[in-house]
N, C-alpha and C positions, 0 to 999 in steps of 0.2 A: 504494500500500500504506500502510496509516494505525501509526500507532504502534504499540505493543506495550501489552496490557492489564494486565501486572503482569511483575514480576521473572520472575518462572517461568518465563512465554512467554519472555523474553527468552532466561533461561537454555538453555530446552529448546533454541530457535533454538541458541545458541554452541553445544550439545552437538554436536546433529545438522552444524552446520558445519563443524567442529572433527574429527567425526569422517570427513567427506565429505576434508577436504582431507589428515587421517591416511590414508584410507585408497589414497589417488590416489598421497602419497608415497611410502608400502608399495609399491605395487604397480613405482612407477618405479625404487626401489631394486633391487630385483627382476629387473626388466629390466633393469640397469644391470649388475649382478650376474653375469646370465645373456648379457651382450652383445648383447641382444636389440634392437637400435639402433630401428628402425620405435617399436616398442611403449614404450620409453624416453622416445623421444618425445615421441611420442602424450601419456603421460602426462604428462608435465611441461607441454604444453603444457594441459592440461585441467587441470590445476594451477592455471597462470600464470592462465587464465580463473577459479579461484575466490576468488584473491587476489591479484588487479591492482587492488581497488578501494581498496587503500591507496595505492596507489603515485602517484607524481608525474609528471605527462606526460612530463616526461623520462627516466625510470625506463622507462617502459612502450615511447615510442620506440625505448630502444636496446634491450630485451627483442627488440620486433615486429622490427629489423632483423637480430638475428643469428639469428632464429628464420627470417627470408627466407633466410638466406645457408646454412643447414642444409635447408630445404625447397627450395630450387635444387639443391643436393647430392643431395639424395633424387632429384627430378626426372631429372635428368640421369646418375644412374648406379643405373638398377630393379637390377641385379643387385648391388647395396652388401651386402645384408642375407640375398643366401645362403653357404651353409658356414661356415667359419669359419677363421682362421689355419694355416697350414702352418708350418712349422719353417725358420728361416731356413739354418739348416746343418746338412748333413746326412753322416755321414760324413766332415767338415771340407773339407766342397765348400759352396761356399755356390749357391744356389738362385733363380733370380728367382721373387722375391716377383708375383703378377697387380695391375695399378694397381689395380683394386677393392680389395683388401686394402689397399693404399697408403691408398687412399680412405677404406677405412674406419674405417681410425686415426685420421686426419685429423675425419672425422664424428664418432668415438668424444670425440673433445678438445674442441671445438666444443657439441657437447648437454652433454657435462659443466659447460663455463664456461656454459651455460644454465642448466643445473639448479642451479649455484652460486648464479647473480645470484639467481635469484627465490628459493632459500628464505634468502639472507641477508639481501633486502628484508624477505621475509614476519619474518624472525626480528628485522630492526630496525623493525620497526613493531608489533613484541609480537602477530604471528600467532602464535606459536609457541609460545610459553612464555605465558600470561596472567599480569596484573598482579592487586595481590591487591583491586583496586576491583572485577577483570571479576566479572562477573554469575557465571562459571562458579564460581568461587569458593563460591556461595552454598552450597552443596551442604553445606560447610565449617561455615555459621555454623545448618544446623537439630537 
């Protein structure tokens, strides 16, 4: 892919980019929101793929390893991501909790500290908020 032939294309690029990786984080908030764990995922991981090319191999190693240790989880327990929590007490009887629920606490805490790393990378590498040199800016100065 060759340069960029002026500001504009550049710009236009950051818009459309910018608005690609807004909209991937919408959506994971969302699911995150709606405890929709699969679909939380999903997103953040399609995230991680549109702004990993800041990141430093070691960044992105420990990203890919606890995104394994979350995708074993999923593997290993298909029924994680139906229903939803039951009431631990009930009538002041308390109740066994089913391990999938256990589990998917557990999975719930895990994609969180995911979704953390990568937008606190994305935001210290100025994905997030742009500098006032970025191209997006320009919009600013016509």
């Amino acid at each position: 892919m060759g340069k960029f032939e002026s500001d504009e294309s550049a710009f236009n690029f950051a818009v459309a980019y910018l608005k690609r990786v807004n909209d991937l984080m919408y959506v994971s908030a969302e699911a995150k929101a709606q405890r929709e764990l699969r679909r939380w995922f999903d997103t953040i991981r399609a995230t991680f793929g549109e702004v990993r090319i800041k990141f430093n191999t070691k960044e992105i190693r420990e990203l890919m390893e606890l995104e394994k240790i979350i995708t074993k989880i999923f593997m290993e327990n298909p029924e994680i991501d139906l229903g939803d929590y039951k009431e631990v007490f009930i009538r002041g009887r308390l109740v066994h909790i089913p391990n999938h629920l256990i589990k998917r606490e557990e999975l719930f805490n895990l994609i969180d500290d995911y979704d953390y790393k990568i937008r606190k990378l994305a935001d210290n590498y100025g994905m997030l908020l742009p500098g006032k040199s970025d191209p997006r800016f320009a919009i600013l100065k016509r």
